[in-house]
C-alpha positions as CSV (number, residue, x, y, z in Angstrom):
1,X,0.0,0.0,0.0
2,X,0.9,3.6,-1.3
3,X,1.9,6.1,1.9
4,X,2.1,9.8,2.0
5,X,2.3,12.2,4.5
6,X,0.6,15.7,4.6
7,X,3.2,17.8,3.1
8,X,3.2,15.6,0.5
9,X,0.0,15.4,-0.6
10,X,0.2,18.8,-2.2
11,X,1.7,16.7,-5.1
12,X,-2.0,16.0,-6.5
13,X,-0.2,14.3,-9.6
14,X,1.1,11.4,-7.6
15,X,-1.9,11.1,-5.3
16,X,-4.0,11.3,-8.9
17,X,-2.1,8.8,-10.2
18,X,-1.8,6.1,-7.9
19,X,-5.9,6.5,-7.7
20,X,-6.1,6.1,-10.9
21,X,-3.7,2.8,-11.0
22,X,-6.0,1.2,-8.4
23,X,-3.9,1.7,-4.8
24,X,-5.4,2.8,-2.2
25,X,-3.0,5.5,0.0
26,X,-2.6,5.8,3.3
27,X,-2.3,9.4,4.7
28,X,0.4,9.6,7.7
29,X,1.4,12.2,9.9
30,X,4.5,11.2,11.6
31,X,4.8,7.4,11.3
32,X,1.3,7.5,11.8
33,X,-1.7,6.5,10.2
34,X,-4.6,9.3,9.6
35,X,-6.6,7.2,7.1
36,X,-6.8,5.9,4.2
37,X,-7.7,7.4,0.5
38,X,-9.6,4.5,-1.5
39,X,-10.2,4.7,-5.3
40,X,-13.5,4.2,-6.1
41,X,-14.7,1.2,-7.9
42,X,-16.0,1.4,-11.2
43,X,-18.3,-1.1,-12.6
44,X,-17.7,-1.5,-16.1
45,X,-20.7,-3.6,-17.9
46,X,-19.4,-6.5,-20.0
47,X,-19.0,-5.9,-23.7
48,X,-22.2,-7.5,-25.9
49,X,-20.6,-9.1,-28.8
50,X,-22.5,-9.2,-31.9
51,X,-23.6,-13.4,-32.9
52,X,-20.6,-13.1,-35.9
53,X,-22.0,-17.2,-36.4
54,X,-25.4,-15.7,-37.0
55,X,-24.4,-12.9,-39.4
56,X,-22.6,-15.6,-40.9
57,X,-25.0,-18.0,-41.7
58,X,-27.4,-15.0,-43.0
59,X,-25.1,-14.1,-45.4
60,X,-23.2,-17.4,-47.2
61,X,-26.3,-20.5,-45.6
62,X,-24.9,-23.6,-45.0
63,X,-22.3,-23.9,-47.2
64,X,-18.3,-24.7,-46.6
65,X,-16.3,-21.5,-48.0
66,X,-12.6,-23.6,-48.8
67,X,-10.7,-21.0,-47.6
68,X,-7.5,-22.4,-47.7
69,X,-7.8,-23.8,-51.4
70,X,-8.7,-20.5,-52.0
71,X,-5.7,-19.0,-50.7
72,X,-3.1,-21.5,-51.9
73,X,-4.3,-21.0,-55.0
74,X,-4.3,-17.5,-55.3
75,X,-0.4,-17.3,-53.7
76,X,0.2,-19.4,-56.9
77,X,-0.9,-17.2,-59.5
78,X,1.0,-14.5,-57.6
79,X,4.0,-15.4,-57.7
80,X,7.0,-13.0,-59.3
């Protein structure tokens, strides 16, 4: 855990920082402990990803795209 004493928390970047980073600092006034700063927790909702197996299926059906072939073939041609 982070420490600072009152002088130093004049230095808002630092304080700012470590917040931001997740630690939670203690506040101390000669060796001793005043309290404690704690970040606040933010909740983030989980990400909704799109069904890319759905969109999928809507566009080509059923049917088995041969990638690969596809690709071998087309380095083939390509070549200098």
């Amino acid at each position: 855990m982070v420490s600072m004493n009152l002088r130093q928390l004049r230095d808002t970047r630092k304080l700012k920082a470590w917040l931001k980073a997740g630690e939670t600092v203690e506040l101390r006034e000669r060796n001793k402990v005043l309290g404690r700063i704690v970040p606040e927790e933010t909740v983030t909702p989980p990400v909704e990803w799109p069904d890319f197996e759905a969109r999928a299926r809507a566009i080509f059906g059923d049917r088995v795209i041969p990638a690969v072939d596809i690709l071998l073939e087309d380095r083939e041609n390509s070549r200098y």
